[in-house]
C-alpha positions as MATLAB code, in Angstrom:
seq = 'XXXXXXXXXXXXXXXXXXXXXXXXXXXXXXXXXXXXXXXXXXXXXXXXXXXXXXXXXXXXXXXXXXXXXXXXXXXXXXXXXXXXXXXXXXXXXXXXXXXXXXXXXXXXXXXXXXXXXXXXXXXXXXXXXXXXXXXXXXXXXXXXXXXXXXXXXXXXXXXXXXXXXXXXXXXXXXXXXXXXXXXXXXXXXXXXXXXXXXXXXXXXXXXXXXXXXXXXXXXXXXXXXXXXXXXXXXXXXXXXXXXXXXXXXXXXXXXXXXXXXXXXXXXXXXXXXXXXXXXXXXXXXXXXXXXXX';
ca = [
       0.000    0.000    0.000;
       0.603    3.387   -1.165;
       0.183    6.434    1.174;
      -0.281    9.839    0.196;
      -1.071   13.014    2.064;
      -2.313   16.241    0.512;
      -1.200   18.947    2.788;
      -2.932   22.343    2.635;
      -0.258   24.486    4.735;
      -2.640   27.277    5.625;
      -5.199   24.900    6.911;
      -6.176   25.666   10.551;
      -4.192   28.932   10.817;
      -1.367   27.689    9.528;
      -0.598   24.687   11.512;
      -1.906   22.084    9.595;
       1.983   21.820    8.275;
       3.122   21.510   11.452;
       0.612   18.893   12.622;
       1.517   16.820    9.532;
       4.964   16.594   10.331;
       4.281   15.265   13.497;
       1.642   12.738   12.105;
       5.124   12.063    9.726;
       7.109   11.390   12.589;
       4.679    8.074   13.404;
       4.088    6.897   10.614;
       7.660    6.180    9.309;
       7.725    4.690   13.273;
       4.868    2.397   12.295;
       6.683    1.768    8.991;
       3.813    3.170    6.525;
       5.096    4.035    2.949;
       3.936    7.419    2.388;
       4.694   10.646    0.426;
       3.098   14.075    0.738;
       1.744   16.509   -1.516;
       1.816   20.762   -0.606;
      -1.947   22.124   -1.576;
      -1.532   24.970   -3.972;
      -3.413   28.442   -3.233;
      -6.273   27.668   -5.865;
      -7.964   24.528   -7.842;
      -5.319   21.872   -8.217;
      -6.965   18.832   -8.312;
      -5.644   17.858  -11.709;
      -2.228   18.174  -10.695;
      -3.127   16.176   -7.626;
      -4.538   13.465   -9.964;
      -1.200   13.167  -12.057;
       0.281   12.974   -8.765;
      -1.476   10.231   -7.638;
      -1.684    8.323  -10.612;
       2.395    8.416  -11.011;
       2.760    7.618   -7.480;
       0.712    4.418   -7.958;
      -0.664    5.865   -4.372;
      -3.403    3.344   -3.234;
      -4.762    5.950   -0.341;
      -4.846    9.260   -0.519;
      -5.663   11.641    2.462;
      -6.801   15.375    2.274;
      -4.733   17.276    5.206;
      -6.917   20.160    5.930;
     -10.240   21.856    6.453;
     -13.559   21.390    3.864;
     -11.687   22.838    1.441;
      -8.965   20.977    1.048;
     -11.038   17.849    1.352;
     -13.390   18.884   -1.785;
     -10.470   19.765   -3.955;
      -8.910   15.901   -3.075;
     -11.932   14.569   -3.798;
     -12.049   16.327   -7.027;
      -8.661   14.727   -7.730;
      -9.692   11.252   -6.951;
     -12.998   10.679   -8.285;
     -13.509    7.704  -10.617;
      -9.749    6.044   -9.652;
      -9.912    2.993   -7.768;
      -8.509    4.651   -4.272;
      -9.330    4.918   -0.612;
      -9.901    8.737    0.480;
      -9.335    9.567    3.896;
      -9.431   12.870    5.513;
      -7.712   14.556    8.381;
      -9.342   17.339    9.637;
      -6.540   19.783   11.039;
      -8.303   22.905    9.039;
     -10.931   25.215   11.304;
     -14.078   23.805   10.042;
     -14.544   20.666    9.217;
     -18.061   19.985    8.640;
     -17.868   16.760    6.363;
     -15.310   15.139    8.763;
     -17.794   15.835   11.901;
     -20.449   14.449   10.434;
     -18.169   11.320   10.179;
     -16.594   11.838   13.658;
     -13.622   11.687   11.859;
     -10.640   12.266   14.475;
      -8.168   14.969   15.330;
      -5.647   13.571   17.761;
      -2.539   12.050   15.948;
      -2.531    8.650   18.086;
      -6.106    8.310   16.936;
      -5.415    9.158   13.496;
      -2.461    6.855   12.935;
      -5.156    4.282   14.742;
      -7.758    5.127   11.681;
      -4.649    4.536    9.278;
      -3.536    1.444    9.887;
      -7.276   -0.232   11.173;
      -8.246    0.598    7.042;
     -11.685    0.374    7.749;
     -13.740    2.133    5.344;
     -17.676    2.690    4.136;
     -18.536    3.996    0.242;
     -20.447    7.163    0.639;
     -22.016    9.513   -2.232;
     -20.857   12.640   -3.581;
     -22.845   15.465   -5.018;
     -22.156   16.446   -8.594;
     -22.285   19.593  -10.367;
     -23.652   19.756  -13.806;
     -20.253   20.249  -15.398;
     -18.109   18.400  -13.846;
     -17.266   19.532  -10.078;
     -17.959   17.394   -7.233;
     -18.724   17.829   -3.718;
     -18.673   16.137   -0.371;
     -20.738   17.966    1.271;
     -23.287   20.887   -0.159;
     -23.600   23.606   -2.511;
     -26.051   26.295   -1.388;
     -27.247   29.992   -2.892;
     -28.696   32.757   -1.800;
     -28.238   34.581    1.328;
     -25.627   31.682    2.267;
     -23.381   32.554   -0.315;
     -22.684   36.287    0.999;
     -22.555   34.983    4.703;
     -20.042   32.467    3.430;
     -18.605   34.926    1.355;
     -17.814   37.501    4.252;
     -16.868   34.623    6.447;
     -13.795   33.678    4.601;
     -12.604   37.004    5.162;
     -13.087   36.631    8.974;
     -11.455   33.800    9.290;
      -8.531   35.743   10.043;
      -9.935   36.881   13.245;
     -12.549   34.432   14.163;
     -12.296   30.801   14.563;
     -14.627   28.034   13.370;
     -18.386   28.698   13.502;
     -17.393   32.676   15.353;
     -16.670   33.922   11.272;
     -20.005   32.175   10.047;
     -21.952   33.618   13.315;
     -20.180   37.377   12.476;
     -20.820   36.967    8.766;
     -24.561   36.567    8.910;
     -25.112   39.296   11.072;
     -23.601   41.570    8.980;
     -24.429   40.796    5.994;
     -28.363   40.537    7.635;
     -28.842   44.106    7.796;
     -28.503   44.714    4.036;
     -29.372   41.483    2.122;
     -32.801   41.288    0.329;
     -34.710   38.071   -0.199;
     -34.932   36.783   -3.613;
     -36.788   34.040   -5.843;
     -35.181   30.982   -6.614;
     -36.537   28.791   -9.118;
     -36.063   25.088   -7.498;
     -37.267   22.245   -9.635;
     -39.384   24.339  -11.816;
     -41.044   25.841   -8.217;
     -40.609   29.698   -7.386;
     -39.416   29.989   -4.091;
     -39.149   33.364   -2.249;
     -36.238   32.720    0.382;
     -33.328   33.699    2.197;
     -31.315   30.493    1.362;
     -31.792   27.292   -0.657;
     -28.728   24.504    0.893;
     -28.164   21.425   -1.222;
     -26.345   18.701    1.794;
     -24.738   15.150    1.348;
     -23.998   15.885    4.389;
     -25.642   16.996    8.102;
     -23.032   20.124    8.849;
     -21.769   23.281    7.863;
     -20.789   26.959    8.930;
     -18.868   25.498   11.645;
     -21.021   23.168   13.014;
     -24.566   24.149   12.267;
     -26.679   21.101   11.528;
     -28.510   22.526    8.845;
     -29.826   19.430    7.317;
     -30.515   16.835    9.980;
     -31.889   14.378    7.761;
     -28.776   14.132    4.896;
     -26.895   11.125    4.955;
     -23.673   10.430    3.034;
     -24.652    7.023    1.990;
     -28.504    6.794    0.984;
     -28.249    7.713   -2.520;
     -30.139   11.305   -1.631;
     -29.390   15.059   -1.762;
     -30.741   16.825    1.069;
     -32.367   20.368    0.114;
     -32.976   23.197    3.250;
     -35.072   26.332    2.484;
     -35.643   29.003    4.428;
     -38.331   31.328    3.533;
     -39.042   34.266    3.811;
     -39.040   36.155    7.393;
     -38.535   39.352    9.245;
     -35.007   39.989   10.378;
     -35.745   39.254   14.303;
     -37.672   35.902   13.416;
     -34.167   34.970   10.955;
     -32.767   35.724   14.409;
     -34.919   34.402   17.052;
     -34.437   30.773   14.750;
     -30.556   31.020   13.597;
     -29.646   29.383   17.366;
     -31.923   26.069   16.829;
     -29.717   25.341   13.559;
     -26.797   24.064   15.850;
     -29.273   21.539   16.943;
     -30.680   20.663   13.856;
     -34.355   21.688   15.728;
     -35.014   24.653   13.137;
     -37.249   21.618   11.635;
     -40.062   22.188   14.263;
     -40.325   25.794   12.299;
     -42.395   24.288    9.665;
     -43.664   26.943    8.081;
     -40.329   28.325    7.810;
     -38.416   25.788    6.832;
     -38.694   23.171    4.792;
     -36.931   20.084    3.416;
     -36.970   17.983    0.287;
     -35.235   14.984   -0.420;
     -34.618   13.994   -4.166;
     -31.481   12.520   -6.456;
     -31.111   15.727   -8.502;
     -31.950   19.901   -8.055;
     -31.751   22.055  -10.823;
     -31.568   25.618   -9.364;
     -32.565   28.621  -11.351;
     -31.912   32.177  -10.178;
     -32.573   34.442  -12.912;
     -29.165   35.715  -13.046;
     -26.465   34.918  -16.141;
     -24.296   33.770  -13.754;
     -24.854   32.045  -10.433;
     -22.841   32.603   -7.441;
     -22.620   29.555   -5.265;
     -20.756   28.128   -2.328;
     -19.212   24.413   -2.482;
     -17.773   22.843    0.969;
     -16.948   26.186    1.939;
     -15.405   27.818   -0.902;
     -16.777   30.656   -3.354;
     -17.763   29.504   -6.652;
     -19.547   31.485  -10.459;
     -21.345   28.880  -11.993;
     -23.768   29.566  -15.424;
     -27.248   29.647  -14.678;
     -29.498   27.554  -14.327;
     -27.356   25.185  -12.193;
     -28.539   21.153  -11.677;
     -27.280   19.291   -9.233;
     -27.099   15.072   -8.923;
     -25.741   12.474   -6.627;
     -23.402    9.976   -7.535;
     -24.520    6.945   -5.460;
     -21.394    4.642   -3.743;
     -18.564    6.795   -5.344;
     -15.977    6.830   -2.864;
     -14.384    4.520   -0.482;
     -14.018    7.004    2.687;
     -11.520    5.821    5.141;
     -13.079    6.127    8.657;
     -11.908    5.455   12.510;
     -13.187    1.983   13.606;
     -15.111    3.178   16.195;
     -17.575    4.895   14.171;
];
């Protein structure tokens, strides 16, 4: 077996280097062949894939936060690897719904138990794939202010800033959802149950029952988006029925009368041409997981 690590350095405040070299330290102690891979600033998952392919690597691991872990995905879809992630970024949202683990001992545990399920993965009409959602809307600007906060806050505390200032400004808008008009503040496309640090947005998603998971969130006053924004963490915005709604379906196609829709994908900032349809891709990947899942 072949191991290889793709290392975003910038992950978790830029210590996601430094926790790899101590995960390096172990695993040449436990005798594991391995090789790692620096993330580049931007999409490199085809480099990744040359990589990977030249390397005859047989498992390859995404070192990082959401991010990294959707652009390793995007590398390794359709070759006959395991994918494994560590989660040493600041969010990771697909690795807790997984309860994936931090701590090296338990990691180097996960590596050499092997154990793994085959989950789905979302697909965007044109070729990206995701792990765990794409959403529009008011999402998109929360995530989009977010990213710049990271700098200061940590984890769900740049989400949590983000929406409260972009709430003041941002006007609700009709999105066209299956050929339905909806008038909301988001529309959320999951595979799986997390994001924004944590919230539990869609409660329902599962990574391995051939579904997407959509959330909607209609239309509301300001104080009501508040009063309900807390009960996301829990996944209990459900009871708000007439709020919030759920569908779940194999494939969204998302209109938003706009040339060019602006969406986010496991965390990251994405222009996409409208109208945009989403599909899963049943029993895709083979995800490495700890053995105590």
């Amino acid at each position: 077996m072949k191991y290889l690590f793709a290392v975003n350095p910038v992950s978790g405040k830029n210590k996601a280097k430094e926790k790899m070299a101590k995960l390096a330290e172990r695993l040449k102690e436990e005798g594991i062949d391995f090789i790692t891979y620096e993330t580049q600033p931007y999409q490199y998952a085809d480099d990744l894939r040359k990589v990977i392919i030249e390397s005859q690597a047989t498992h390859v691991f995404a070192v990082g936060g959401d991010g990294t872990a959707h652009e390793v995905l995007n590398a390794v879809i359709g070759l006959d690897v395991f994918f494994g992630i560590i989660p040493f970024g600041s969010g990771n949202d697909f690795a807790r719904a997984l309860t994936l683990p931090k701590k090296i001992d338990k990691i180097v545990e996960m590596i050499k138990h092997n154990d793994y399920i085959t989950i789905d993965v979302g697909k965007v009409e044109g070729g990206r794939y995701f792990l765990n959602y794409i959403s529009f809307g008011f999402d998109v600007v929360v995530l989009k202010k977010s990213i710049a906060l990271k700098k200061v806050f940590k984890g769900a505390f740049s989400y949590i800033a983000a929406l409260f200032t972009a709430l003041i400004k941002y006007k609700c808008r009709t999105i066209k959802i299956n050929g339905e008009d909806k008038l909301c503040y988001l529309a959320a496309i999951h595979n799986g149950k997390y994001y924004g640090g944590g919230m539990k947005l869609n409660p329902y998603a599962e990574v391995n029952d051939s579904l997407l998971n959509l959330c909607t969130v209609k239309k509301i006053s300001r104080l009501k988006f508040v009063a309900l924004f807390p009960s996301v963490f829990s996944g209990k915005h459900y009871r708000f029925k007439k709020i919030v709604s759920f569908q779940s379906k194999r494939q969204f196609t998302i209109d938003t009368y706009n040339d060019i829709v602006l969406t986010g994908i496991d965390g990251e900032i994405y222009e996409l041409p409208n109208p945009v349809t989403v599909s899963v891709v049943p029993e895709s990947v083979k995800l490495i997981r700890y053995k105590f899942n």
